[in-house]
Structures are given as structure tokens and as C-alpha cells.
C-alpha positions as CSV (number, residue, x, y, z in Angstrom):
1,X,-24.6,4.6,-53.1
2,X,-25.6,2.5,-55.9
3,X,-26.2,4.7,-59.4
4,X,-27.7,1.8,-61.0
5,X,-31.0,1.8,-61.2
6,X,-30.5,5.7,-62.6
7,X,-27.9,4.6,-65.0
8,X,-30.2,1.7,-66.3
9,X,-33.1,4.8,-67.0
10,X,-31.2,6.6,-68.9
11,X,-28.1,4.6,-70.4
12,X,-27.4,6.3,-73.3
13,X,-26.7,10.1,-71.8
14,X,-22.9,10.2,-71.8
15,X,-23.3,13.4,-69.6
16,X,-24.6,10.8,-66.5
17,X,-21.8,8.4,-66.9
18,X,-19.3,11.7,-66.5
19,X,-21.0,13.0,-63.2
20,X,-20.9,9.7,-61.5
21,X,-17.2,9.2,-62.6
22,X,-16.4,12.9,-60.8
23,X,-18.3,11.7,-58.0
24,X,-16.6,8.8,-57.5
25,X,-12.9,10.5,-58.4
26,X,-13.8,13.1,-55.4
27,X,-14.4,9.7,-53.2
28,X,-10.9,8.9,-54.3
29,X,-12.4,5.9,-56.4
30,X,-10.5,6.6,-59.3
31,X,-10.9,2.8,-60.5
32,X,-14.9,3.2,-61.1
33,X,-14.3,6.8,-62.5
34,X,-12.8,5.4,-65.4
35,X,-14.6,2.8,-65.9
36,X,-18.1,4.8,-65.8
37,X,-16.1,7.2,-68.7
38,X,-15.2,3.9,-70.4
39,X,-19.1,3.4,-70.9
40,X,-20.0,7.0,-71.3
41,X,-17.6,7.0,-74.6
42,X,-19.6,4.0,-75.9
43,X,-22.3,6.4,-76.3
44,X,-20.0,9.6,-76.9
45,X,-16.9,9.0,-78.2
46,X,-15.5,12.2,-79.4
47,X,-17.2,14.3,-76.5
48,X,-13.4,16.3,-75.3
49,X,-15.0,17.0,-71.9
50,X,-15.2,12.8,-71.4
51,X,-12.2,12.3,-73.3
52,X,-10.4,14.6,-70.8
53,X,-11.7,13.3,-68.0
54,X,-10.8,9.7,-68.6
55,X,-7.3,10.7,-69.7
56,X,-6.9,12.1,-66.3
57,X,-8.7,9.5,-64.2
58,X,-6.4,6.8,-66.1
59,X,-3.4,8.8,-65.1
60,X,-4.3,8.8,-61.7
61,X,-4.9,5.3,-61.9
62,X,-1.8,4.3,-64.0
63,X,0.7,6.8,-64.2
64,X,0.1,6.6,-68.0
65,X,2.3,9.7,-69.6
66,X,0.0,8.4,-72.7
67,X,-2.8,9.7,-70.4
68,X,-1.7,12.6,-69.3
69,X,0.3,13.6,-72.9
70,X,-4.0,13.0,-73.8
71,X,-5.4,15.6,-71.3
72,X,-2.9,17.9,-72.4
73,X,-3.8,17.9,-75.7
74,X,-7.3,18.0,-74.8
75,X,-6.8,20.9,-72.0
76,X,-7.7,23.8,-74.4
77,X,-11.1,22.1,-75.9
78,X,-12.2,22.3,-72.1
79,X,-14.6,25.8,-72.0
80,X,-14.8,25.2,-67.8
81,X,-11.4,26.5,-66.4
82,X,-11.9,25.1,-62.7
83,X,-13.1,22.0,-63.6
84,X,-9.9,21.8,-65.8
85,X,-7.7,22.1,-63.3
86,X,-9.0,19.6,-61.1
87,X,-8.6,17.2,-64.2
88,X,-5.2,18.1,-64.3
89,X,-4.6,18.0,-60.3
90,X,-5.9,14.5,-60.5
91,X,-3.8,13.3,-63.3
92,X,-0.7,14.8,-62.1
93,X,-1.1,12.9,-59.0
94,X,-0.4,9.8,-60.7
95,X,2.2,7.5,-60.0
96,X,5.7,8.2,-61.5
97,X,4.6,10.7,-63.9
98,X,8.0,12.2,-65.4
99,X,8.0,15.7,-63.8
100,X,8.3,17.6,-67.4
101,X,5.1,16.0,-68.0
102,X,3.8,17.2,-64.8
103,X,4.9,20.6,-65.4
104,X,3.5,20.8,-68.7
105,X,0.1,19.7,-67.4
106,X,0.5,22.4,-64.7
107,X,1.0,25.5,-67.6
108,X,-2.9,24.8,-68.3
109,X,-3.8,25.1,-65.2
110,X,-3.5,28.9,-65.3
111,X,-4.8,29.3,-68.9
């Protein structure tokens, strides 16, 4: 589906660029996630909820422990509990994450 012509109506709302990166990340496109939160920070850039969300995308992507050290610290400025843990289940799918790291992700899950 292209999400251009949407995107180019309303290119400043930060909150757009963050629903079409989910979308894409539940298609397993975890590539186009991140960059759609890459532009949705131009316009946003200290929004915690698209901080997060790139954090983990790039995780998944990379298997950044910068990344996922990021969502971590940004796990407890997130007021929506389920979609937190699906953040973290994404990062912590990441290649060769150090499992400490992984666990430590996991303890916000349940917060």
C-alpha cells in the first residue's frame, strides 16, 4: 500500500509517521519502520513514544545494544503498557543482543 499521498497531506504530524512505521514493523518491514520514525523525529524530536519506537525498530534491525540500552531507558515514559511490550518483543528480537540486555528489556515488560 502506498502511504504517500497521505503522508504528503499532512507531513508534519509525527503521530502519522509512527502508525505507518507499526504497520510496517507488524509486516515484518522493520527497514521502513525506522526510517518513517527517522522523519517523524524531524518534526518531533523529543516525543518518548517515537523515540521508543525507533530505539526498538533499530534494534531489530541492527542488534544495536545502543538501541535497546535506548528503549530501556525510555520504557517507563511509555503510559501504554501493551504497546510497550511489543516495542520491547521487537527489539529483543534483534540479532546478537547480549542476553543481560535482553533480560533487562524483559523486566519492563511486566511493569
Amino acid at each position: 500500500m502506498d502511504f504517500q499521498p497521505l503522508v504528503a497531506q499532512l507531513p508534519a504530524s509525527w503521530s502519522l509517521y509512527l502508525d505507518l512505521a507499526d504497520l510496517h514493523a507488524e509486516q515484518g518491514d522493520f527497514t521502513t519502520a525506522v526510517q518513517l520514525i527517522s522523519h517523524g523525529l524531524e518534526h518531533e524530536p523529543t516525543e518518548a513514544t517515537l523515540r521508543a519506537a525507533g530505539a526498538a525498530y533499530r534494534a531489530r534491525v541492527t542488534g544495536s545494544p545502543d538501541d535497546l540500552r535506548e528503549l530501556i531507558a525510555l520504557a517507563p515514559h511509555l503510559p501504554n503498557s501493551p504497546y510497550r511490550r511489543l516495542l520491547i518483543d521487537h527489539a529483543c528480537a534483534g540479532p546478537a543482543l547480549p542476553a543481560e540486555l535482553i533480560a533487562e528489556a524483559r523486566r519492563f515488560q511486566n511493569t
